[in-house]
FINUKE-933399 format. One line per 10 residues: number of its first residue (from 1); for each residue x, y, z of N, C-alpha, C, O, CB. Coordinates in steps of 0.001 Angstrom, whole numbers, plus 500000, padded with zeros to 6 digits. Atoms other than C-alpha are relative to their C-alpha. Glycine has a CB too. Example, Ala and Ser with C-alpha at 12.3 -4.5 7.8 and 13.67 -1.06 7.14 Angstrom:
BEGIN
1> 500890:498810:500000:512300:495500:507800:500900:501200:500000:501936:501181:500665:499008:500027:501246 ~ 499180:498810:499940:513670:498940:507140:499230:501090:500730:499739:502198:500899:500414:500462:498585 $
END
This chain:
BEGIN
1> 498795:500812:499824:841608:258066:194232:501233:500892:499913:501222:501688:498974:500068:498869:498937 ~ 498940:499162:500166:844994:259811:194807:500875:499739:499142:500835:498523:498953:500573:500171:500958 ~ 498851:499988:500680:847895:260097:192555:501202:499356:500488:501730:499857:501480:500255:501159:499790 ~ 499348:500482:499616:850362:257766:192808:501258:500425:499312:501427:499824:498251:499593:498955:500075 ~ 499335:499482:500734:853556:259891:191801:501303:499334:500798:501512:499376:502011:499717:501522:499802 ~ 498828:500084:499885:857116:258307:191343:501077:501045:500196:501069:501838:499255:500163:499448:499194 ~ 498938:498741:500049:860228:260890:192446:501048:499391:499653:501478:498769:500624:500309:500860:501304 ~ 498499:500349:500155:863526:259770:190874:500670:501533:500658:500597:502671:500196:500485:499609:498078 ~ 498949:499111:499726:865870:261707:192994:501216:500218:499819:501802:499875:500846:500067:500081:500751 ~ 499101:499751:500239:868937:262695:191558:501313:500440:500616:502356:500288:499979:499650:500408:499491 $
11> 499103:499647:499687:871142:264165:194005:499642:499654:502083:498743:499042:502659:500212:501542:499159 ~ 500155:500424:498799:872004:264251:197855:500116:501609:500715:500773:502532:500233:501153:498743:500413 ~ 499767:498381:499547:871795:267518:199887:501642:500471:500498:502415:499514:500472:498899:500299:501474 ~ 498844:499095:498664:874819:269371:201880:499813:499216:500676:498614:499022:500873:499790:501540:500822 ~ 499785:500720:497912:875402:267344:205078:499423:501707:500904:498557:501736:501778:502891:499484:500725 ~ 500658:498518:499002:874680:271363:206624:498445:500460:499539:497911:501522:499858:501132:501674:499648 ~ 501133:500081:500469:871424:270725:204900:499240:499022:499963:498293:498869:499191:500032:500300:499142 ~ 500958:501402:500369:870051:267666:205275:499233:499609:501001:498291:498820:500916:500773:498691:499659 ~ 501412:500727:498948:868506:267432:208890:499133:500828:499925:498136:500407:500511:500142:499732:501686 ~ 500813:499178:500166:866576:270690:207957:499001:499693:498777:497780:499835:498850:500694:501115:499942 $
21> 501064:499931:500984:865390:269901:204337:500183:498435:499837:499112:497894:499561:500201:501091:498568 ~ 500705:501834:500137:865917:265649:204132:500653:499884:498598:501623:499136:498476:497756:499648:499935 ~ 499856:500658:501377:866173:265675:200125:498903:500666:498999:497912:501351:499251:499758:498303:500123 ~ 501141:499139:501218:864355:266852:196967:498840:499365:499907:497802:499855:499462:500476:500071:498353 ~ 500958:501254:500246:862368:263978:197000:498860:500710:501279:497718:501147:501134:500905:498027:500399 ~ 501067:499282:498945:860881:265313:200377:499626:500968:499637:498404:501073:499743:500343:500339:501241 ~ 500283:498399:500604:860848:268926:198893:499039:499933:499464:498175:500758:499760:500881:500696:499039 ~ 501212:500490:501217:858389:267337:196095:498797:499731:500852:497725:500312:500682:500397:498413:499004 ~ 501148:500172:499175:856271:265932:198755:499351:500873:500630:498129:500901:500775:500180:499320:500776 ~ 500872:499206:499124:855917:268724:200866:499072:500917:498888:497872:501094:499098:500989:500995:501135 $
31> 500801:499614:500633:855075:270753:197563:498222:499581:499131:497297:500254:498678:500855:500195:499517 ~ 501076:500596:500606:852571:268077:196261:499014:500282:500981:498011:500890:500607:500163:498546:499645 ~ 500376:499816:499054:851358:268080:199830:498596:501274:500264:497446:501357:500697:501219:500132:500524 ~ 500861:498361:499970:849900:271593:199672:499160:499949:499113:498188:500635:499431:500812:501417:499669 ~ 501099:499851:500917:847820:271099:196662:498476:499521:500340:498146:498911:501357:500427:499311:498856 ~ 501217:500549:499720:844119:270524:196093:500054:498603:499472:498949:498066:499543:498883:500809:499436 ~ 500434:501239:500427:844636:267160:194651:500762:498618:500464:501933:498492:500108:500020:500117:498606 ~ 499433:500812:499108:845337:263900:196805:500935:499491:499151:500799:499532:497928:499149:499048:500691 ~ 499771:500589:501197:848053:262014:195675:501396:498832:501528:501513:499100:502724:500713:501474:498172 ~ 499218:500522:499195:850671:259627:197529:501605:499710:499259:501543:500284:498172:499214:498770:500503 $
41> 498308:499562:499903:854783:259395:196970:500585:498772:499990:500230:497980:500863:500578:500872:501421 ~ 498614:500661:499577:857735:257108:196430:501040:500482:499338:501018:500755:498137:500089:498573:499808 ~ 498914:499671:500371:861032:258078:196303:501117:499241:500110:501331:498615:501148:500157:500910:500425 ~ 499152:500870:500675:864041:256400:194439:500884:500786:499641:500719:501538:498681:499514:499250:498975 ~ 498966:499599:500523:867380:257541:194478:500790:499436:499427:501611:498691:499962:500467:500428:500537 ~ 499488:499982:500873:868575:257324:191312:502006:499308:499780:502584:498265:499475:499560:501338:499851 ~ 498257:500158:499742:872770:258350:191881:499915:498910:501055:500106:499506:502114:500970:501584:500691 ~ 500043:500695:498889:872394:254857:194391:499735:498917:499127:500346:497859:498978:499063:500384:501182 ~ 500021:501114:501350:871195:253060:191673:498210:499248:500853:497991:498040:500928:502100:498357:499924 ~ 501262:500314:499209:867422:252796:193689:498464:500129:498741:497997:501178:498300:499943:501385:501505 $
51> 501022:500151:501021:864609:252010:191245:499145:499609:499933:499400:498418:500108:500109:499655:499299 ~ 501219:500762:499422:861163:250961:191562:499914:498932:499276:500435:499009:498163:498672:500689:499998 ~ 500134:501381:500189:860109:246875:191136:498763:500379:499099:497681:500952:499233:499826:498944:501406 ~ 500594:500478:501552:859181:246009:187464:497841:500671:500350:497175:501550:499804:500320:497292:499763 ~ 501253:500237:499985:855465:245510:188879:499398:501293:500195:498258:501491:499776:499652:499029:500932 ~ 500673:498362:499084:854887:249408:190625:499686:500838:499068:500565:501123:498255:501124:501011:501053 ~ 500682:499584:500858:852357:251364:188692:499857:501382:500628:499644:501530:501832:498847:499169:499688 ~ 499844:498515:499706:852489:255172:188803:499681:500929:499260:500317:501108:498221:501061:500327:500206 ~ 500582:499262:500698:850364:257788:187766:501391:500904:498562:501315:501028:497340:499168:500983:501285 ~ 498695:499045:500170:854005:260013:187056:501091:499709:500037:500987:498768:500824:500159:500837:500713 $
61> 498480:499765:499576:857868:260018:187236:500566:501477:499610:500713:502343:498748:500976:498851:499220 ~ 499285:497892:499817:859326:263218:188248:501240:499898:500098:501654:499094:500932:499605:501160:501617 ~ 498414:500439:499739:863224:263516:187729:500665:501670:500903:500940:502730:500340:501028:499581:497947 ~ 499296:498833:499186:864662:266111:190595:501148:500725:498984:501483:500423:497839:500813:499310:501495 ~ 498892:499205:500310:867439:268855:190286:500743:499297:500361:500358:498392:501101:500187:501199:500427 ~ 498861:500440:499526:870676:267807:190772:501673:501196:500110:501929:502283:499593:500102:498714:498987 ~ 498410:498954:500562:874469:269428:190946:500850:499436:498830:501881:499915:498358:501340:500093:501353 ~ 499398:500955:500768:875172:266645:188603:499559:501103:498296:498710:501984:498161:499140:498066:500344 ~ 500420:499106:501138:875269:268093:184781:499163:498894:498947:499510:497735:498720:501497:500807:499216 ~ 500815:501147:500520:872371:266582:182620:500949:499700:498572:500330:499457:497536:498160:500476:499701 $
71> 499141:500292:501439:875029:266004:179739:501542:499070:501034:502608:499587:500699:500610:502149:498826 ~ 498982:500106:499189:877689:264388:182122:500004:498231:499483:499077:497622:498951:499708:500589:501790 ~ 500064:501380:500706:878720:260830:181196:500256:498747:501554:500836:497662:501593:501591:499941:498506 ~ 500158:501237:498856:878233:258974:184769:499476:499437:499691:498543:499745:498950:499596:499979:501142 ~ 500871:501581:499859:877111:255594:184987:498509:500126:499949:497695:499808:499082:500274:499182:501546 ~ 501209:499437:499252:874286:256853:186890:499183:500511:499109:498219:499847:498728:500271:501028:500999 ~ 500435:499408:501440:873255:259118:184113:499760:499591:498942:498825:500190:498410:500592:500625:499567 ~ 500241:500706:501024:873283:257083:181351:498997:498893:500574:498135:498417:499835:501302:499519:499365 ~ 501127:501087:500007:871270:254530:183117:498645:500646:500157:497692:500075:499628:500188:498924:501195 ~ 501292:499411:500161:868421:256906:183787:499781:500494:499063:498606:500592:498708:499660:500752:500711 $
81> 500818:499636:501681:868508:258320:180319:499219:498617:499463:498073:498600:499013:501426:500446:498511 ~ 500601:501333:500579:867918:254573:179337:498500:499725:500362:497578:499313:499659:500844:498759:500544 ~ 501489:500458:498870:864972:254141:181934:498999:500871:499466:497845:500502:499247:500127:500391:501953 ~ 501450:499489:499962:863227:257400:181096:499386:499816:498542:498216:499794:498160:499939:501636:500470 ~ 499970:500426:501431:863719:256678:177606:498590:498876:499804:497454:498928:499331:501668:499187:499662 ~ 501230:501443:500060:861901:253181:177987:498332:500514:500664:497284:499876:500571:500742:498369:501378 ~ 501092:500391:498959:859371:254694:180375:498947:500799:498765:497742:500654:498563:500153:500770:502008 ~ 501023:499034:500711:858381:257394:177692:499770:499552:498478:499507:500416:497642:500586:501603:500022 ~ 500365:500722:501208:857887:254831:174592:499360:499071:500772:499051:498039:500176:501118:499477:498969 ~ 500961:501184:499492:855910:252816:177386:498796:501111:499745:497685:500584:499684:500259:499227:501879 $
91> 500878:499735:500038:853843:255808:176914:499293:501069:501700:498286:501726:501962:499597:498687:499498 ~ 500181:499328:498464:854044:257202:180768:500234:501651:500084:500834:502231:499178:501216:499269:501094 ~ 499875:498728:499831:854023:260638:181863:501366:500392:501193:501566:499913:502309:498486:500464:500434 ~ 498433:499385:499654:857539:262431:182827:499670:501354:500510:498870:502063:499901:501160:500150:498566 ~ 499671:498430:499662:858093:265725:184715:501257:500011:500475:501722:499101:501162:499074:500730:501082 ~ 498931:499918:499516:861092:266942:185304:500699:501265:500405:500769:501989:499412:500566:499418:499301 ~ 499498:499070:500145:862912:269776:186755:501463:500565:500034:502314:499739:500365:499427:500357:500525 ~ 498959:499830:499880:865835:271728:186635:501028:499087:499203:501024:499292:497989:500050:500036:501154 ~ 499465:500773:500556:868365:268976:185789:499355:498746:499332:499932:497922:498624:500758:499821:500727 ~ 501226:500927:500408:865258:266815:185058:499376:500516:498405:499000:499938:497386:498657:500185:501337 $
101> 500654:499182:501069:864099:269377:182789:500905:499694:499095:500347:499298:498071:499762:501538:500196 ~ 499114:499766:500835:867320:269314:180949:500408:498885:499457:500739:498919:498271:500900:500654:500450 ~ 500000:500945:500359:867826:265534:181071:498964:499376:499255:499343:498296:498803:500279:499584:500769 ~ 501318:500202:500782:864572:264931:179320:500257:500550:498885:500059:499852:497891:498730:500562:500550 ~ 500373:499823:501298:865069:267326:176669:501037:499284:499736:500618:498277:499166:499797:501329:499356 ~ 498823:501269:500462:868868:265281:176079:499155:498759:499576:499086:498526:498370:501147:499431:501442 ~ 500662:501146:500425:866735:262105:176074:499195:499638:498857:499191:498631:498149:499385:499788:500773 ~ 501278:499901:501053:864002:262857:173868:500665:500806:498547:499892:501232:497688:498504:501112:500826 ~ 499450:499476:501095:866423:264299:171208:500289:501770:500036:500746:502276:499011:499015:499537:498879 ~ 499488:498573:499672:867029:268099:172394:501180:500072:500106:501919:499223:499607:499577:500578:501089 $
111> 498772:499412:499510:870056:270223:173948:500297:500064:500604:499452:500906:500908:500347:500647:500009 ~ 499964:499339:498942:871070:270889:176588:501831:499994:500499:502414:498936:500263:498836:499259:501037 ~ 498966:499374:499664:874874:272795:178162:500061:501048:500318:499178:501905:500283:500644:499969:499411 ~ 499890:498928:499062:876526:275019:179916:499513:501234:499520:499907:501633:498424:501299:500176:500408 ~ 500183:498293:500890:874984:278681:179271:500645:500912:500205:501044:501240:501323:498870:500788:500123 ~ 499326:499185:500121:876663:281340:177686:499658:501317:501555:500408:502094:502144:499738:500337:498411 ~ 500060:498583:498868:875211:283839:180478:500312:499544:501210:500210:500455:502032:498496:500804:500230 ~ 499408:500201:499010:876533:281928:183265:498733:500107:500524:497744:500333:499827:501144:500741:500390 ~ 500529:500554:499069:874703:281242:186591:498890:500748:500105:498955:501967:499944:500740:499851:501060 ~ 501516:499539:499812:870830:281779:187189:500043:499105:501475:500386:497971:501808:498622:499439:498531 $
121> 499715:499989:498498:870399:282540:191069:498621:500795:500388:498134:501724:499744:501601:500848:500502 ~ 501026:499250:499548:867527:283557:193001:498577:499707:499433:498167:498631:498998:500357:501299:499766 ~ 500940:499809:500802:864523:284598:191726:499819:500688:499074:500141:501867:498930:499345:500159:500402 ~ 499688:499229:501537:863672:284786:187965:498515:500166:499773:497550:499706:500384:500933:498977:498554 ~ 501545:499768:500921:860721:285845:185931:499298:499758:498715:499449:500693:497928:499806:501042:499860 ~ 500409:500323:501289:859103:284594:183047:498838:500002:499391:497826:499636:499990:500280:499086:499816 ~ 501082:499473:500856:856835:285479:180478:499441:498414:499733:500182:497448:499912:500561:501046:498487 ~ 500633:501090:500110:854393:282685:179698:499617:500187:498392:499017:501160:497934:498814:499848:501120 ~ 500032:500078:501079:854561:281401:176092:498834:498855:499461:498918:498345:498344:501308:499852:499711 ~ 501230:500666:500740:851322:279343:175558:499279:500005:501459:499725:500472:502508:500257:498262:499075 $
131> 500654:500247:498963:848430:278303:177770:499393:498721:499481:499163:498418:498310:499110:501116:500469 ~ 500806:501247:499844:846794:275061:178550:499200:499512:501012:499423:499548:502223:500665:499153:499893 ~ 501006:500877:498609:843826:273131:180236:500655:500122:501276:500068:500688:502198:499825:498156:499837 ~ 500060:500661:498743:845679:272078:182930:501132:501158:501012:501858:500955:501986:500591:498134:499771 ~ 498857:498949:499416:847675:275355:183811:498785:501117:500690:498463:502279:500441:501264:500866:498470 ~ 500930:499316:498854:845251:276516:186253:500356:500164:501269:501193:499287:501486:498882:499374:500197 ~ 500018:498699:500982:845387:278749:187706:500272:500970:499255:501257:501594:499651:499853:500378:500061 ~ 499003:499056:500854:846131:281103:185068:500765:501174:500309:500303:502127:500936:499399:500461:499088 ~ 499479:498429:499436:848343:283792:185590:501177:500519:498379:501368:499848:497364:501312:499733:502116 ~ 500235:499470:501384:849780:286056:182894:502390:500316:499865:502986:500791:498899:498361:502076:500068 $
141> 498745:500031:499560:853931:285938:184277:499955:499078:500857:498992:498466:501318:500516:501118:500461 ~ 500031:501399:499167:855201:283524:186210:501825:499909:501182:502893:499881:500570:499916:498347:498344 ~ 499346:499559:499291:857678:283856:189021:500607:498621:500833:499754:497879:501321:499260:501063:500634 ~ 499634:501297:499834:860284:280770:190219:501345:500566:501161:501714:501715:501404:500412:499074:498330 ~ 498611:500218:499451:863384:280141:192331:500921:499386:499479:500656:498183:499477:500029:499492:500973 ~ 498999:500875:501196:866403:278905:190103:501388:499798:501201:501626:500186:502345:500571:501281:498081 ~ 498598:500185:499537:869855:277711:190763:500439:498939:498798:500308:497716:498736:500142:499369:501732 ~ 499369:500985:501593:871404:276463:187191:501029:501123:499422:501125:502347:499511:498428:499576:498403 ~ 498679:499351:500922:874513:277124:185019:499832:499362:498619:500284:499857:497586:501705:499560:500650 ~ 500424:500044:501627:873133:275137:182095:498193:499966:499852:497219:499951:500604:500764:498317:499193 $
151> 501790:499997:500359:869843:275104:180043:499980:499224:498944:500968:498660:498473:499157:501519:499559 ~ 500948:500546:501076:867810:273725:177516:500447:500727:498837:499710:501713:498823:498395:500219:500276 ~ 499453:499252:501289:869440:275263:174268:499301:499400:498495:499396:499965:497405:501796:499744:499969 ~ 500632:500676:501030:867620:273104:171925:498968:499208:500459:499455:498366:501214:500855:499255:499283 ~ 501188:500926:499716:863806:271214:172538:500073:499318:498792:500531:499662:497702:498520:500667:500303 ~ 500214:501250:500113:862977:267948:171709:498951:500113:498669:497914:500776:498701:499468:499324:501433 ~ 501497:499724:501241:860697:267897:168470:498766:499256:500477:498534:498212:501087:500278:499250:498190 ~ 501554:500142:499418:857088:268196:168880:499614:500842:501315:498459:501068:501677:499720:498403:500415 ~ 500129:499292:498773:858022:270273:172226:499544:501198:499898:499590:501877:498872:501071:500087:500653 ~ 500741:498376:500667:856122:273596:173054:500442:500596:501409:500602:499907:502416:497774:500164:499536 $
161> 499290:499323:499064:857445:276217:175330:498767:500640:500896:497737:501184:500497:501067:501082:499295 ~ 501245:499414:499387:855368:277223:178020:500730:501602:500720:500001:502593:500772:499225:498682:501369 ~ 499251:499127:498986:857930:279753:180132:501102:500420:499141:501816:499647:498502:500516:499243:501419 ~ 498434:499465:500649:860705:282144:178650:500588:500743:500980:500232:500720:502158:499986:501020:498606 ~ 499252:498541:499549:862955:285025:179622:501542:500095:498891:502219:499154:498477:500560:499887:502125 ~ 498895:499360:500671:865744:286916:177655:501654:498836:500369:502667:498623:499703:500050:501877:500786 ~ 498636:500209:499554:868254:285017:179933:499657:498627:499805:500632:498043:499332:500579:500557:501491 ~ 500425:501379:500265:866337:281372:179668:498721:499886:498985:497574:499810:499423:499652:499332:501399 ~ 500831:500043:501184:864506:281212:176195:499103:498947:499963:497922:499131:499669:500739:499944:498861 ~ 500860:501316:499673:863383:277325:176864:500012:499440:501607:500482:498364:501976:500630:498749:499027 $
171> 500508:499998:498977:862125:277977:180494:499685:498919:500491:500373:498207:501222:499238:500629:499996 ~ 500163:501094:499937:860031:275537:180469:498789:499235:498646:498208:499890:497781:499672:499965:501467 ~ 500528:500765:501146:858233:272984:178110:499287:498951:500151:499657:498218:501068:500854:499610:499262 ~ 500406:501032:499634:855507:270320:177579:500280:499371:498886:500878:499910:497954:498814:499957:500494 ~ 500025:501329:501219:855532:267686:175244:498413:498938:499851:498247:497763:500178:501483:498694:500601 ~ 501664:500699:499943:851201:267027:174465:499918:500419:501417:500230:501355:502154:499691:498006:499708 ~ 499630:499987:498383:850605:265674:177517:500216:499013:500794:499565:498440:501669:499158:500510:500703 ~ 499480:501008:499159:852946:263517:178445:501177:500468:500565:501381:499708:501512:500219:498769:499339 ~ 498889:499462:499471:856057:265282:179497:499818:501294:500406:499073:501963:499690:501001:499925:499185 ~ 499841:498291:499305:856480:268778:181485:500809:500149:500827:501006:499577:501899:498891:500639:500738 $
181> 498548:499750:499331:859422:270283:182278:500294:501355:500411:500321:502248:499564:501135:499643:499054 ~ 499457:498017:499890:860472:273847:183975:501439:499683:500710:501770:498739:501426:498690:501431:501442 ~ 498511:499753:499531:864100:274862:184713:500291:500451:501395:501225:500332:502187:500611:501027:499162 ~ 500103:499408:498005:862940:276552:188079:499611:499007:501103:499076:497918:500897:498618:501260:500343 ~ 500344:500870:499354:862535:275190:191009:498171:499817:501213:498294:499999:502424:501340:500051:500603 ~ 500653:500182:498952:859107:274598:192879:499961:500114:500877:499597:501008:501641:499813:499525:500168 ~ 499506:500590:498564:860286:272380:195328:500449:500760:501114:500359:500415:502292:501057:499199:499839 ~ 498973:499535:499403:862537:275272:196341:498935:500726:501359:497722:500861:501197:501042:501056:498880 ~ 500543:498895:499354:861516:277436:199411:501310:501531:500532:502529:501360:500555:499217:499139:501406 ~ 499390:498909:500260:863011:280881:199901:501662:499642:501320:502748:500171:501084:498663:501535:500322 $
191> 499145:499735:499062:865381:280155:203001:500833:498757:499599:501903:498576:500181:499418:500168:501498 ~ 499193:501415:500244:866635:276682:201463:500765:500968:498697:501995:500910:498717:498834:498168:499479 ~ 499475:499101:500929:867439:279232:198360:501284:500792:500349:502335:500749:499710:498994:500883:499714 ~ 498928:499321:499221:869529:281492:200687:501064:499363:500458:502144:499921:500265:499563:500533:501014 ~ 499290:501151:499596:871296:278481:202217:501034:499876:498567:502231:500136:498691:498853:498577:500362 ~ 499573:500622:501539:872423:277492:198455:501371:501377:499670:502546:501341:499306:498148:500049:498465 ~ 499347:498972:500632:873388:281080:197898:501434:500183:500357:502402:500316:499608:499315:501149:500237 ~ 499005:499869:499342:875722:281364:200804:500995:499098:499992:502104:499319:500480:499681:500176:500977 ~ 498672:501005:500013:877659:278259:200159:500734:500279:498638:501902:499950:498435:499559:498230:500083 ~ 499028:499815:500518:878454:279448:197247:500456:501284:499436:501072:501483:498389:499978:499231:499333 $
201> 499246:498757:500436:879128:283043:197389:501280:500136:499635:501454:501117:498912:499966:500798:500816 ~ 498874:499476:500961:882592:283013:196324:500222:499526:498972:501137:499961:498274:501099:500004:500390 ~ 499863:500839:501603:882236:280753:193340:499216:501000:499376:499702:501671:498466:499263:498202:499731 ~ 501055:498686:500774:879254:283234:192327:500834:501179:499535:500998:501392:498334:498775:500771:501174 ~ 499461:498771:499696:881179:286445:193154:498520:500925:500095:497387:500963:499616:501203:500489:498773 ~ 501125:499138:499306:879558:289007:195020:499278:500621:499393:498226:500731:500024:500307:500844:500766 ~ 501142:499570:500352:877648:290805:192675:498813:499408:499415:497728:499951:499206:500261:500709:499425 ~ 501245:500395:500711:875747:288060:191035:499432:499372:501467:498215:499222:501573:500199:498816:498477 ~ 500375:500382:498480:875501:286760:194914:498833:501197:500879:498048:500938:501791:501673:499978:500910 ~ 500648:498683:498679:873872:290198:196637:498636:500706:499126:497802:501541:499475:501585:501748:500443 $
211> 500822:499650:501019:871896:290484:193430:499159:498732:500265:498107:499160:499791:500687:500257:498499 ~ 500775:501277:500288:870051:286994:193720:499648:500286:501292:498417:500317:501303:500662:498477:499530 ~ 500291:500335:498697:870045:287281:197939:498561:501654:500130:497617:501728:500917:501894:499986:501231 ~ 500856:498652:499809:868193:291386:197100:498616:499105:499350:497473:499484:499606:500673:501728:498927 ~ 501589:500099:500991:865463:289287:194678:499246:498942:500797:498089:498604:500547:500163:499343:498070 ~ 501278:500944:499186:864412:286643:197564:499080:500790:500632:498270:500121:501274:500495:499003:501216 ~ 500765:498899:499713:862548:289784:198536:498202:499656:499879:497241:499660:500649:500558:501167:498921 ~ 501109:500296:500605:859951:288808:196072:499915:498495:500288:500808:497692:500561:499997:500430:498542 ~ 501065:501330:499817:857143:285776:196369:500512:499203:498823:500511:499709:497701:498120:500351:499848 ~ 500710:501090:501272:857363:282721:194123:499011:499094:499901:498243:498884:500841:500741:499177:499585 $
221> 501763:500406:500101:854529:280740:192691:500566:498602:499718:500173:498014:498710:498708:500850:498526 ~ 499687:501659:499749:856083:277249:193276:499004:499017:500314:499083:497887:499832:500876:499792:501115 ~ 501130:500396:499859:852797:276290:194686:499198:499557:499009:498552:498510:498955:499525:500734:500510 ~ 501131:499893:500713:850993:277158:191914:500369:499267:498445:499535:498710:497731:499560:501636:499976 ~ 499602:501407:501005:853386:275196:189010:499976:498657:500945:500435:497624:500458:501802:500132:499249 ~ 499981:501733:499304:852951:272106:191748:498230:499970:499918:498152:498860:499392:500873:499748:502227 ~ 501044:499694:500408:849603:272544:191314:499587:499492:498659:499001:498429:498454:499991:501167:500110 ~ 499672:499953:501342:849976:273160:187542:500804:498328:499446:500465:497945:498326:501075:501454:499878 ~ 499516:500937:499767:852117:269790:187894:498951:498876:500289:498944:497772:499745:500846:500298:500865 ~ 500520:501347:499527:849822:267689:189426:498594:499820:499015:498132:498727:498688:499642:500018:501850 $
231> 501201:500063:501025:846668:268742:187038:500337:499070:498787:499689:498176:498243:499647:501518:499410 ~ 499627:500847:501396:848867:267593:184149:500163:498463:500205:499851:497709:499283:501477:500528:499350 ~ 500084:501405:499438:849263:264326:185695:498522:499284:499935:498382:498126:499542:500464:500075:501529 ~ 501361:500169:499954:845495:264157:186049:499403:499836:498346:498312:499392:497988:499383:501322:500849 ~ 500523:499622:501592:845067:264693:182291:500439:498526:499171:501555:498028:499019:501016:501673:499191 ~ 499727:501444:500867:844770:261424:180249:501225:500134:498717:501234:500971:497814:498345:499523:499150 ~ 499588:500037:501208:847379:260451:177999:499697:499743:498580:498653:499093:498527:500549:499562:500150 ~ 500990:499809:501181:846544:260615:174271:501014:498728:499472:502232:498838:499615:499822:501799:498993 ~ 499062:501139:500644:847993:257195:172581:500718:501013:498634:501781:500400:498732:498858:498326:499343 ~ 499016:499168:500928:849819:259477:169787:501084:500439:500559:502036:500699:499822:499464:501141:499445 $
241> 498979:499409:499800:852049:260706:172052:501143:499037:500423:502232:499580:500235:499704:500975:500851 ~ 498936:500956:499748:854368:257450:173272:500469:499845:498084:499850:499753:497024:499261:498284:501015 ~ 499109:500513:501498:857246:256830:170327:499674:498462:499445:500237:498038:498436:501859:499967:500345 $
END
């Protein structure tokens, strides 16, 4: 039977981006898409105020990146803290990235603001700080596409870090196994990355710009956390872990 995974989408692309990539929500699909494990899709934008009917049963809810800041006091924002809030004392399983990642740990009692080191661009690298069942296959570093100015500065109690680096300490994180969150992006692919870069080379300034556009050089393993993503989904929840 396939996976029936919810996407709350958070944001809207570029207009000079949107008949090429559609939305994050599609991004998610095409990444789920590629895996070994069937699974089928709805997507609900969020900033629209789009939400799935009381009755719709879903293996997952995945909360996209956004440009929006997961500490920001929109409408919008506060009503999905409320939602994921409720969804994760119903006991459901959460993934989230990027601004997903960051709105989750806010929700669940974490940190999250702007970081002192300023903008993470390109491709980053991270050391892998635990291992689990469903992080197959294993690999011993772990290699992403980012685009963030804040992070995770404080996890959620009970949270365990799966992903670091010097420059992002709470990478990424599960919670048992009902929540999993990374700061990088999957979804991303290398030329939608470049796109991102160039709109905002002069807000960047050129050296953290020609420095992020030299590291799309290298492969990321976006595949292989969607993958890593969809196993954990597969993995029964343990009644201890809903509040």
């Amino acid at each position: 039977m396939s996976l029936r995974i919810c996407i709350l989408e958070t944001d809207v692309l570029r207009p000079e981006l949107t008949a090429q990539y559609q939305g994050y929500g599609r991004m998610f699909e095409q990444l789920f898409s590629r895996q070994p494990i069937a699974a089928e899709f709805r997507v609900y934008n969020v900033m629209h105020g789009d939400y799935p009917a009381e009755n719709e049963v879903f293996d997952a809810y995945l909360v996209t990146g956004s440009k929006a800041d997961s500490f920001g006091t929109d409408a919008w924002i506060q009503t999905l803290r409320a939602y994921l809030l409720k969804l994760y004392e119903r006991g459901e399983k959460l993934l989230g990235v990027c601004f997903g990642h960051q709105l989750l740990a806010l929700t669940l009692g974490g940190k999250a603001e702007r970081a002192e080191k300023g903008w993470g661009v390109g491709i980053h690298r991270y050391s892998l700080a635990a291992h689990a069942p469903w992080m197959d296959p294993e690999v011993s570093e772990l290699t992403l596409l980012i685009s963030h100015q804040d992070q995770v500065t404080e996890l959620p109690e009970g949270a365990t870090v799966i992903a670091s680096s010097d420059f992002c300490p709470n990478a990424a994180y599960h919670i048992r196994d009902q929540v999993l969150c990374f700061q990088g992006h999957p979804e991303f692919v290398h030329d939608y990355s470049r796109a991102l870069l160039d709109a905002r080379q002069e807000y960047l300034g050129d050296e953290v710009y020609h420095k992020a556009v030299a590291s799309l050089a290298t492969e990321h393993q976006g595949d292989l956390v969607g993958e890593w993503m969809m196993r954990f989904i597969q993995q029964p929840v343990s009644k201890h872990n809903a509040a």
